[in-house]
PASEBA-1860 file (N, C-alpha, C; in nm, 3 decimals):
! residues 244
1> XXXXXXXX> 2.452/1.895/-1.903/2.356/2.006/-1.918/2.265/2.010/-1.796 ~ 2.260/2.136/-1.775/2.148/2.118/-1.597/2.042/2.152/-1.656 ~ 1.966/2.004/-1.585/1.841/1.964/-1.585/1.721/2.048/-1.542 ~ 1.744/2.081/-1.370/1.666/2.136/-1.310/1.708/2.211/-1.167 ~ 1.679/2.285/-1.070/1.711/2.294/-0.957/1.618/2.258/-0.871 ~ 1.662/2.212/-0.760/1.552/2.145/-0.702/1.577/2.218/-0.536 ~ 1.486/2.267/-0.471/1.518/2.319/-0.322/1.417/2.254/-0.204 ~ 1.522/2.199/-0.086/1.446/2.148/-0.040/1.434/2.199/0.109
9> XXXXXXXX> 1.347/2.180/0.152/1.259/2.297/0.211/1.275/2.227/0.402 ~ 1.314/2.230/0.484/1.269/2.121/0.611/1.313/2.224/0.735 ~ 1.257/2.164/0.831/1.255/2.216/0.921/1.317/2.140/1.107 ~ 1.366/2.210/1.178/1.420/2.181/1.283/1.410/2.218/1.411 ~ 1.341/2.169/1.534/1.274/2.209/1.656/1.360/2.182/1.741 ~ 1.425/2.267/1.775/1.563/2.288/1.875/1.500/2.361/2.027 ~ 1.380/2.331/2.034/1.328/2.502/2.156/1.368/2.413/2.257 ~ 1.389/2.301/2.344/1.428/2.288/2.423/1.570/2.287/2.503
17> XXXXXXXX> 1.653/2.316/2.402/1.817/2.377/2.374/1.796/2.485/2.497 ~ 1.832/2.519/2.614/1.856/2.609/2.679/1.912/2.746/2.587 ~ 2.067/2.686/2.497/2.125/2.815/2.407/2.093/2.799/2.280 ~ 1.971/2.759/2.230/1.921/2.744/2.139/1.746/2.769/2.171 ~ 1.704/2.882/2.179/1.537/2.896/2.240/1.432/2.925/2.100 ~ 1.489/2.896/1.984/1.391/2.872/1.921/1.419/2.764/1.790 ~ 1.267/2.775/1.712/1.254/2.694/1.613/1.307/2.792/1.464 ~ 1.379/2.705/1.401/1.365/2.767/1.241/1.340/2.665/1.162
25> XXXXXXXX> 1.383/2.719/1.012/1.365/2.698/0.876/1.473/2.677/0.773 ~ 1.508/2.575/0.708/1.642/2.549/0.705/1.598/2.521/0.535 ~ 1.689/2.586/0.468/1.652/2.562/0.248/1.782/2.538/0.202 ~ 1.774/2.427/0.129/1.922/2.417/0.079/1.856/2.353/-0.061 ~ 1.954/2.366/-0.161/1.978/2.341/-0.301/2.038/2.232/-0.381 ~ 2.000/2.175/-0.433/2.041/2.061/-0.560/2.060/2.094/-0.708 ~ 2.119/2.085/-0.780/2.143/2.112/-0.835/2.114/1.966/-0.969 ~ 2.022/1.960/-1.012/1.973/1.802/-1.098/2.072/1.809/-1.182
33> XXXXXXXX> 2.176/1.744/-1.234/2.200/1.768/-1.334/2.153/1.617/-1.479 ~ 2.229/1.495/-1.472/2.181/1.406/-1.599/2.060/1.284/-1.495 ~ 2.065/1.380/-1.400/1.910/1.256/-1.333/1.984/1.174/-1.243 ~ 2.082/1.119/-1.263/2.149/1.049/-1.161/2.246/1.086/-1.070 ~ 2.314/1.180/-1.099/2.352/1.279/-0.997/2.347/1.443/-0.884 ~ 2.395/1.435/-0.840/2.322/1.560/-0.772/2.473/1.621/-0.715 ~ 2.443/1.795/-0.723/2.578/1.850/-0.713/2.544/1.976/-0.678 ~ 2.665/2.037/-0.581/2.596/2.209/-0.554/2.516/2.146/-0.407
41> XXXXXXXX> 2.572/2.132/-0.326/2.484/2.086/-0.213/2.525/2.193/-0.132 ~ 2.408/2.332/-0.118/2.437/2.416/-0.020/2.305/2.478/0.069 ~ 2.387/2.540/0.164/2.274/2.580/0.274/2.240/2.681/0.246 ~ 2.158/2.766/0.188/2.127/2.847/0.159/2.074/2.933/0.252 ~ 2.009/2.933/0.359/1.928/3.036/0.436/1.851/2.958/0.554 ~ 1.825/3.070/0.671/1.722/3.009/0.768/1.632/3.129/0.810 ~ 1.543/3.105/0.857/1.399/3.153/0.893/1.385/3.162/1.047 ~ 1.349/3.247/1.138/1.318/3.188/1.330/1.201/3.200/1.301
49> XXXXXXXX> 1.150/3.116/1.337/1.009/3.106/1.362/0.922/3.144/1.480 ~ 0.831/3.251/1.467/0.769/3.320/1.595/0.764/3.222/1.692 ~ 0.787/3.222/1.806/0.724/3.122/1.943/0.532/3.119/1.925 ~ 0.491/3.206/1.862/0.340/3.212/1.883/0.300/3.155/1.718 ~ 0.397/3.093/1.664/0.362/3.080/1.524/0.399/2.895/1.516 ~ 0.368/2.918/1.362/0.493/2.758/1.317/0.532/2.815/1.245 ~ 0.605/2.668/1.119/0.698/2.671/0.998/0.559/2.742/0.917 ~ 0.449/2.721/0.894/0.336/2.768/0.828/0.381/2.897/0.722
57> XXXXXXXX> 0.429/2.949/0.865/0.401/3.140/0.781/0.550/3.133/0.794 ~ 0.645/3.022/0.809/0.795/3.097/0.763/0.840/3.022/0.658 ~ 0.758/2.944/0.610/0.829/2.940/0.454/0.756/3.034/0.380 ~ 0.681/3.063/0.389/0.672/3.142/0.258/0.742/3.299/0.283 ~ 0.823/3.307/0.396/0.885/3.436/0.442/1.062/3.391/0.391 ~ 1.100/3.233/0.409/1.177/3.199/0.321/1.197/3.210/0.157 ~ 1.055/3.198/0.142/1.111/3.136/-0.015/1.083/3.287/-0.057 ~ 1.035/3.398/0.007/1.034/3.516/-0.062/1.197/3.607/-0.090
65> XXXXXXXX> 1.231/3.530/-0.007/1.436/3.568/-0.007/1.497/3.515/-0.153 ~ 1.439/3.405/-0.240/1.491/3.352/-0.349/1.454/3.371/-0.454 ~ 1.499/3.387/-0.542/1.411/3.376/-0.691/1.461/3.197/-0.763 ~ 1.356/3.158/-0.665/1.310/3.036/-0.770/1.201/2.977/-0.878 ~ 1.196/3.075/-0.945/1.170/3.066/-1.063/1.196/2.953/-1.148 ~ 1.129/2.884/-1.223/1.225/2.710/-1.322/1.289/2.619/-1.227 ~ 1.213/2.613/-1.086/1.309/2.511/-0.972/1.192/2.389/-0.923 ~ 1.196/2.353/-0.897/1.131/2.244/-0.790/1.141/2.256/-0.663
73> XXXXXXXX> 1.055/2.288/-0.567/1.077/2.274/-0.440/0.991/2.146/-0.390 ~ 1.074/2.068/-0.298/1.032/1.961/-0.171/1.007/2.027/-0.070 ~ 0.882/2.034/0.004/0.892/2.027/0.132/0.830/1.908/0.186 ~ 0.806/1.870/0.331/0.740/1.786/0.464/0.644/1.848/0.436 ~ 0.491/1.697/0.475/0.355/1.720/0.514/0.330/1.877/0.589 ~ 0.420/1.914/0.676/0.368/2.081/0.736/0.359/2.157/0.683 ~ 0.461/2.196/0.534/0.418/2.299/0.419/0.378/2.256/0.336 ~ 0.249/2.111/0.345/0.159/2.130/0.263/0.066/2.181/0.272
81> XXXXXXXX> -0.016/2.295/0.191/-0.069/2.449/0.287/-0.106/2.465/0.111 ~ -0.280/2.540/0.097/-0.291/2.562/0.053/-0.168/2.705/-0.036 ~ -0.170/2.789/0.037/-0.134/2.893/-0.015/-0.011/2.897/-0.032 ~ 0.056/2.779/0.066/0.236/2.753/-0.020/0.249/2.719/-0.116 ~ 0.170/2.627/-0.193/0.125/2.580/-0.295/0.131/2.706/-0.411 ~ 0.018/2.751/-0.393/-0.034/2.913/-0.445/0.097/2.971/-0.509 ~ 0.196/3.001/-0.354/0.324/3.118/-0.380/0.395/3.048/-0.436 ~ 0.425/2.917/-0.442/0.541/2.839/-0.546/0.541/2.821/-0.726
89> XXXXXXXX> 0.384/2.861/-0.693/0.342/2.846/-0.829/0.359/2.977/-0.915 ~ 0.303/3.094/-0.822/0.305/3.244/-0.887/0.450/3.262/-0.896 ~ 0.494/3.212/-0.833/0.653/3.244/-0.841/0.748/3.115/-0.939 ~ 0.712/3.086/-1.082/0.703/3.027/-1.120/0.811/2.890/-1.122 ~ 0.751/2.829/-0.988/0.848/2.698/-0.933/0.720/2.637/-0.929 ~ 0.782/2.486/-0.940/0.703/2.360/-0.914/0.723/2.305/-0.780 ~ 0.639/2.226/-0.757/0.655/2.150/-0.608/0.609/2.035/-0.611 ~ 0.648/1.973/-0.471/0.658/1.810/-0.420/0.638/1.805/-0.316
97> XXXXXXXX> 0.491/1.815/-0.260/0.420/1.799/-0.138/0.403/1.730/-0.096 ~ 0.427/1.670/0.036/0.423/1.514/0.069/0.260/1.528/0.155 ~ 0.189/1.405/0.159/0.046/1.417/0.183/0.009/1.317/0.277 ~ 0.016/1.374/0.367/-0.016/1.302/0.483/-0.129/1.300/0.571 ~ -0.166/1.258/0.703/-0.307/1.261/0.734/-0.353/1.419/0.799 ~ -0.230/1.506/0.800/-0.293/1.610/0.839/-0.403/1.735/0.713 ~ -0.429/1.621/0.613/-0.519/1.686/0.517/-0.597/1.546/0.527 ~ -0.726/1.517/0.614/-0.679/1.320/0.639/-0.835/1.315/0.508
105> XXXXXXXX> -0.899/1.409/0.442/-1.000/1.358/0.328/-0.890/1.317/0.184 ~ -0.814/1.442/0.142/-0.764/1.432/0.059/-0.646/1.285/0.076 ~ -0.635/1.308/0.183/-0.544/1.184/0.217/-0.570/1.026/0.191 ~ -0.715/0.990/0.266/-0.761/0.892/0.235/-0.843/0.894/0.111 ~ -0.886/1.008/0.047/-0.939/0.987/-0.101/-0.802/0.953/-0.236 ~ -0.659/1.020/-0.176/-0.583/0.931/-0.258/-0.503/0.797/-0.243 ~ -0.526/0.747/-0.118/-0.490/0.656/-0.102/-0.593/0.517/-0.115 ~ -0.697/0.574/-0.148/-0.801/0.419/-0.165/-0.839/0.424/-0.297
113> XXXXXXXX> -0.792/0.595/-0.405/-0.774/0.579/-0.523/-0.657/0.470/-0.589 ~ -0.526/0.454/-0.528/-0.435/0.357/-0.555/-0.450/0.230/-0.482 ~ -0.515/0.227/-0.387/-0.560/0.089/-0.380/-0.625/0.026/-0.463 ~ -0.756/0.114/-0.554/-0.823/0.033/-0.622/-0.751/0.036/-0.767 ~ -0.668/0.084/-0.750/-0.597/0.100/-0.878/-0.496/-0.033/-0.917 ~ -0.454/-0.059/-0.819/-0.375/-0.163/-0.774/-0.469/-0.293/-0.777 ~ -0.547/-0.315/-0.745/-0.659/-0.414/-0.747/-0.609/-0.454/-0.882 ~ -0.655/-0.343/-0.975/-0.733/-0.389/-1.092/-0.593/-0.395/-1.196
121> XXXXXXXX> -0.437/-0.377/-1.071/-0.361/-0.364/-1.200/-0.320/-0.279/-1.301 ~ -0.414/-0.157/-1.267/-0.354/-0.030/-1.327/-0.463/-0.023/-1.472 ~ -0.513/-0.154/-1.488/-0.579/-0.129/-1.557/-0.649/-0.040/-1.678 ~ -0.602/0.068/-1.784/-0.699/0.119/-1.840/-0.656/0.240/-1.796 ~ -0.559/0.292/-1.706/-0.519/0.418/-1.652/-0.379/0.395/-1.708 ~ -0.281/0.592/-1.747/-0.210/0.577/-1.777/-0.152/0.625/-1.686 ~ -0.016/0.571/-1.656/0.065/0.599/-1.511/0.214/0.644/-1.611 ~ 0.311/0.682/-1.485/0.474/0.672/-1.512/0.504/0.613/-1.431
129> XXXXXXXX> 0.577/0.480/-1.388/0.652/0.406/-1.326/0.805/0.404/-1.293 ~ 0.880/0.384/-1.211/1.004/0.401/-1.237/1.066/0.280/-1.048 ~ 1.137/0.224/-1.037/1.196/0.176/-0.924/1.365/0.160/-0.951 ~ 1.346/0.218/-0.820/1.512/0.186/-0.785/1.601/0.160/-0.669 ~ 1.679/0.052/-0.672/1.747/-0.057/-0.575/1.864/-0.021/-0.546 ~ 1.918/0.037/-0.381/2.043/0.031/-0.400/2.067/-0.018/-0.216 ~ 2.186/-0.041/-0.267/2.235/-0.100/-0.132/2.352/-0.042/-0.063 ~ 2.416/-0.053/0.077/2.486/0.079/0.157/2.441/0.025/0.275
137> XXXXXXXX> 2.586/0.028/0.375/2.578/0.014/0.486/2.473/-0.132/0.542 ~ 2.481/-0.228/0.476/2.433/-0.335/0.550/2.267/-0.364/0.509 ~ 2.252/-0.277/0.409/2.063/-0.299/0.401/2.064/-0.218/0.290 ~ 1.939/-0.298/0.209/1.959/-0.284/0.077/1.747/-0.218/0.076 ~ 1.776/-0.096/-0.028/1.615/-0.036/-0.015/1.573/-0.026/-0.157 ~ 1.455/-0.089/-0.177/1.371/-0.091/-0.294/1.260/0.028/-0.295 ~ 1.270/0.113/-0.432/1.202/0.251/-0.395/1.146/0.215/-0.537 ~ 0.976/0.249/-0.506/0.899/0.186/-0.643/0.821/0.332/-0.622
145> XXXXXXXX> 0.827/0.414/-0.794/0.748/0.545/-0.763/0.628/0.531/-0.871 ~ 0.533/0.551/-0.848/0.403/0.585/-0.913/0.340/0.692/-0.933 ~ 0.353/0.773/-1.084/0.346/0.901/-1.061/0.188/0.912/-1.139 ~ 0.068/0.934/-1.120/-0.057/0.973/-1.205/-0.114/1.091/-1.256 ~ -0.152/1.104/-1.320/-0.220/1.257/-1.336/-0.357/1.275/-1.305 ~ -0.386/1.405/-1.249/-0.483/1.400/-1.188/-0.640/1.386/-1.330 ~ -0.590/1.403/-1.384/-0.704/1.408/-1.526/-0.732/1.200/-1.514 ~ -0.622/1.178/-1.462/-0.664/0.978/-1.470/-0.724/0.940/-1.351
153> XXXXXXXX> -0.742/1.081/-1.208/-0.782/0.983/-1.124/-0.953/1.021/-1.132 ~ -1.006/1.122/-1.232/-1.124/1.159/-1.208/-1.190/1.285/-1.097 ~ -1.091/1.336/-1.050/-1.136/1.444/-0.971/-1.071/1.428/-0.844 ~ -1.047/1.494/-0.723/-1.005/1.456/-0.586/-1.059/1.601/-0.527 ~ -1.053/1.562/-0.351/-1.124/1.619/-0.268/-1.044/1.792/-0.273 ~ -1.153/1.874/-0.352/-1.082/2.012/-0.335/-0.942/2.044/-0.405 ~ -0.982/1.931/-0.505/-0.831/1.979/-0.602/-0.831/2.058/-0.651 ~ -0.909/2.210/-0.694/-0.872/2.348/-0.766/-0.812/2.401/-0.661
161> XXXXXXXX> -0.795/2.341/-0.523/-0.749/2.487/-0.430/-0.619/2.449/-0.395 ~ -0.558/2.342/-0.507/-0.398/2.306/-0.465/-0.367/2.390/-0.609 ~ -0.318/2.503/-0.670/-0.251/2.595/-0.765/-0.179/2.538/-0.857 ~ -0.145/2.483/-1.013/-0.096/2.469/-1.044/-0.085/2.288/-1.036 ~ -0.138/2.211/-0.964/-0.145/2.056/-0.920/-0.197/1.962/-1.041 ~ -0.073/1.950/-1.067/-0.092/1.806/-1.205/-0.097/1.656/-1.158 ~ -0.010/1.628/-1.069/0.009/1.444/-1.052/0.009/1.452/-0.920 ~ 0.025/1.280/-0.905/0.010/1.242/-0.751/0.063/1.166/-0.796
169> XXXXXXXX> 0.146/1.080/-0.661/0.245/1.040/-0.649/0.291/0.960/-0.576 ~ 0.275/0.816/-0.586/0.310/0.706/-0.458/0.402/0.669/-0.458 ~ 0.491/0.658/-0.360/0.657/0.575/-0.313/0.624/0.509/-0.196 ~ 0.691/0.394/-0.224/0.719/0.253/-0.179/0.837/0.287/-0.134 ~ 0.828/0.245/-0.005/1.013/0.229/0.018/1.033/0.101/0.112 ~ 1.129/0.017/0.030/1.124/-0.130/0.102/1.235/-0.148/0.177 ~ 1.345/-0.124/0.280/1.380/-0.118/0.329/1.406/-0.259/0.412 ~ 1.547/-0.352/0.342/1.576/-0.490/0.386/1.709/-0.455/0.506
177> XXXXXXXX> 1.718/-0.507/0.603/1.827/-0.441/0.693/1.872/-0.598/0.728 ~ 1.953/-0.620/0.831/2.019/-0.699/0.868/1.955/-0.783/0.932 ~ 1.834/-0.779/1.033/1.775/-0.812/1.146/1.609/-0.802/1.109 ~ 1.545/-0.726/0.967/1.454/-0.702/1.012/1.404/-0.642/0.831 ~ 1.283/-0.643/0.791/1.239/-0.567/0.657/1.121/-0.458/0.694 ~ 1.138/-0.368/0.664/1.068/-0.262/0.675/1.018/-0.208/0.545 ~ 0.863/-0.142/0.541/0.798/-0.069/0.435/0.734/0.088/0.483 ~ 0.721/0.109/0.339/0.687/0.278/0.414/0.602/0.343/0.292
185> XXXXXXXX> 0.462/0.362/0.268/0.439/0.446/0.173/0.388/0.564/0.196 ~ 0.408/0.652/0.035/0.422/0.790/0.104/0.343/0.830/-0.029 ~ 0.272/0.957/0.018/0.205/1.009/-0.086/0.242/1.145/-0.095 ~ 0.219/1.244/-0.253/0.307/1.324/-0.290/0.177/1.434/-0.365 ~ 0.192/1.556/-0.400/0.115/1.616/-0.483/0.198/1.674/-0.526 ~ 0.192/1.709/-0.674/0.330/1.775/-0.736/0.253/1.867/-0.869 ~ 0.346/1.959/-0.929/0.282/2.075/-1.029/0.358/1.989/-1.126 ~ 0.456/1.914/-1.096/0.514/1.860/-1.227/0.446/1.749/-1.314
193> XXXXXXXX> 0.489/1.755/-1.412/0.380/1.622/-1.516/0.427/1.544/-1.463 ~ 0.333/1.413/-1.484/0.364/1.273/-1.430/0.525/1.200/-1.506 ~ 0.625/1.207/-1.444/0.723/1.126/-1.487/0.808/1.064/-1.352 ~ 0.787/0.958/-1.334/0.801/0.951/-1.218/0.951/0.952/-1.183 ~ 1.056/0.910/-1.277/1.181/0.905/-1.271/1.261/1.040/-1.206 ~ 1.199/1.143/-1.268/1.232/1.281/-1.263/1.181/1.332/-1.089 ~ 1.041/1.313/-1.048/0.978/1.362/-0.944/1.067/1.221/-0.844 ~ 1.046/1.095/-0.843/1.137/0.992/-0.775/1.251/1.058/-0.696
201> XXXXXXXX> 1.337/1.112/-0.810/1.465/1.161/-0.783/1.500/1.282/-0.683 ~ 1.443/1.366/-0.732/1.373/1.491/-0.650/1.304/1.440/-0.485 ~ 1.266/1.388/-0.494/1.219/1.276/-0.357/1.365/1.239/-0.235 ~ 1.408/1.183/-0.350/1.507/1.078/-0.295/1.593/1.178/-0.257 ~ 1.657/1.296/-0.318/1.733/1.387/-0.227/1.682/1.410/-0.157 ~ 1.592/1.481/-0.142/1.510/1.562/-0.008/1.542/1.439/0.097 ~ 1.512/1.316/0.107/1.539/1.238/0.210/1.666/1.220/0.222 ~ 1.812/1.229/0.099/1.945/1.250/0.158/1.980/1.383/0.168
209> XXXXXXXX> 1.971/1.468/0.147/1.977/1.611/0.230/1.920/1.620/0.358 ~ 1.818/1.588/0.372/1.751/1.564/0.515/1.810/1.509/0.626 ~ 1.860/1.383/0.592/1.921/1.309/0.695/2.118/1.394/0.679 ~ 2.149/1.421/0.641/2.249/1.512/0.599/2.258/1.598/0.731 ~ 2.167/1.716/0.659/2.197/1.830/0.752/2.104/1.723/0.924 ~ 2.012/1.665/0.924/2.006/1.661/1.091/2.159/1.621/1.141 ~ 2.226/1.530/1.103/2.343/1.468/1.120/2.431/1.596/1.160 ~ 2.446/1.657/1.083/2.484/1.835/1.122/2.487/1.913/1.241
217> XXXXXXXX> 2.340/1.903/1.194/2.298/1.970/1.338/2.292/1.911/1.461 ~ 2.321/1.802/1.462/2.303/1.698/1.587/2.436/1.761/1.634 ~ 2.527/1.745/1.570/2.633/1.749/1.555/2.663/1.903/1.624 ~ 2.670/1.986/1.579/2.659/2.136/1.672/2.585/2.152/1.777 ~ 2.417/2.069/1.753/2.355/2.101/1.909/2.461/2.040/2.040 ~ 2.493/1.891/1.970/2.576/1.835/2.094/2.697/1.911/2.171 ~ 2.758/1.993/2.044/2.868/2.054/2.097/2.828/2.148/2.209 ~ 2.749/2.248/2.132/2.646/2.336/2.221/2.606/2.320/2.345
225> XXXXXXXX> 2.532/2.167/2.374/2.515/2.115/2.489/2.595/2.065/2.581 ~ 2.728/2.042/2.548/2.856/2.001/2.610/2.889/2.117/2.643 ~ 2.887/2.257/2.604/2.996/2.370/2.600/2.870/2.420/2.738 ~ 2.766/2.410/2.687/2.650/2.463/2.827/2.682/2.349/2.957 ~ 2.725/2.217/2.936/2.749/2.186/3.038/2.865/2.165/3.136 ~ 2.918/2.213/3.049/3.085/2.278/3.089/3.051/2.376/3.208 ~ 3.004/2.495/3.105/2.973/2.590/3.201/2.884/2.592/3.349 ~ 2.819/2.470/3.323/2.703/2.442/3.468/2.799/2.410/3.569
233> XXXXXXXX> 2.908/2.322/3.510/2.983/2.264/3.589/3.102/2.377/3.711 ~ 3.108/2.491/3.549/3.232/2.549/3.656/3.151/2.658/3.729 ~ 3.013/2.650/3.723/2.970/2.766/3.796/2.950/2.672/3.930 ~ 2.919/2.561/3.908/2.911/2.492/4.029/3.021/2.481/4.143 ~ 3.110/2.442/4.050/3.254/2.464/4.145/3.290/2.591/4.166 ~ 3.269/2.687/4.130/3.322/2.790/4.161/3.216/2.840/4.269 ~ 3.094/2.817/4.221/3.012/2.839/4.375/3.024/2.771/4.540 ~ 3.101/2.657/4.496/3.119/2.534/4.570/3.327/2.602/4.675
241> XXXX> 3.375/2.603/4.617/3.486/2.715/4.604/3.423/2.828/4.726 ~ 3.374/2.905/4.682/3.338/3.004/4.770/3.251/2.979/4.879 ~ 3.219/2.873/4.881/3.137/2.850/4.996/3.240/2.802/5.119 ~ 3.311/2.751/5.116/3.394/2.642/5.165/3.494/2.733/5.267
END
């Protein structure tokens, strides 16, 4: 039975591509179905983004192409934006904002909220918890999600002007490799209720779709850049040719 749809939202800065002179907007689709799998992996659409602009004002010129309505959208810290927020909501989709220092009050007011939260053990607050371990290619990653509601943290900096904003959301990502252990935490604002299993998951694609399509696109720019340097080459010789 499908669960949910989930769309995830990212973006790609190609402007230094000679045959590639600008930036877009790249949305593709998941399809949730029993929580542990994911299916329907497609590209749905892209956006150019003005040279005098950013991604800012082209997602919401994206997501006006869809009716996602009953979906979840992921995007990156850059469309976390008041008013993307706003349009995901009127347009009755949920979201998964990742929160980073380019909002750096709200940022550090939720991150020294889970520090002290953590202190005390969680203490007396009700959370959703959920972690999960898997291993691939030589290194094995521990992903611990902490999902709260904002009614448990007591208020946060300018929270009526995020639309629709129920939980927050911490991931751990522990990352054991061959040579070396790596950590990474990440903070989240989401319209969905606190369950962290559900929002976790939703997470965790957006980071394998992500690395997905760059792999992709690496993949065509290179060609691109080989086929442009083909051509440098035979204009050279052929200039070289006529000189002679």
């Amino acid at each position: 039975m499908l669960d949910s749809q989930c769309y995830q939202i990212n973006t790609f800065a190609v402007s230094k591509l000679p045959l590639v002179p600008y930036t877009f907007c790249l949305i593709c689709q998941y399809l949730l179905l029993d929580r542990r799998s994911s299916k329907h992996r497609l590209f749905l659409g892209q956006v150019k983004v003005d040279e005098k602009s950013n991604e800012i004002t082209a997602i919401p010129a994206l997501l006006s192409l869809l009716d996602i309505s009953g979906c979840i959208i992921t995007i990156d810290a850059m469309g976390t934006q008041h008013e993307i927020a706003r349009l995901i909501h009127k347009k009755g989709a949920d979201y998964i904002l990742a929160l980073k220092a380019n909002h750096p009050t709200l940022f550090e007011n939720v991150k020294q909220w889970f520090e002290n939260a953590a202190e005390s053990n969680f203490d007396g607050i009700e959370f959703s918890y959920d972690v999960r371990v898997e291993s691939a290619h030589h290194r094995k990653e521990k992903r611990q999600i902490w999902a709260v509601s904002i009614e448990q943290m007591g208020g946060l900096y300018k929270q009526s002007q995020w639309s629709g904003l129920q939980t927050i959301v911490k991931v751990v990502r522990t990352r054991h490799l061959w040579n070396k252990t790596t950590q990474e935490v990440m903070f989240y604002l989401s319209s969905l209720p606190a369950d962290a299993q559900k929002i976790g998951l939703a997470i965790r694609q957006h980071w394998s779709i992500e690395n997905q399509l760059h792999w992709v696109l690496d993949q065509a720019l290179m060609r691109m850049l080989v086929a442009s340097v083909k051509i440098t080459l035979q204009r050279i010789l052929l200039y070289s040719s006529d000189g002679v």
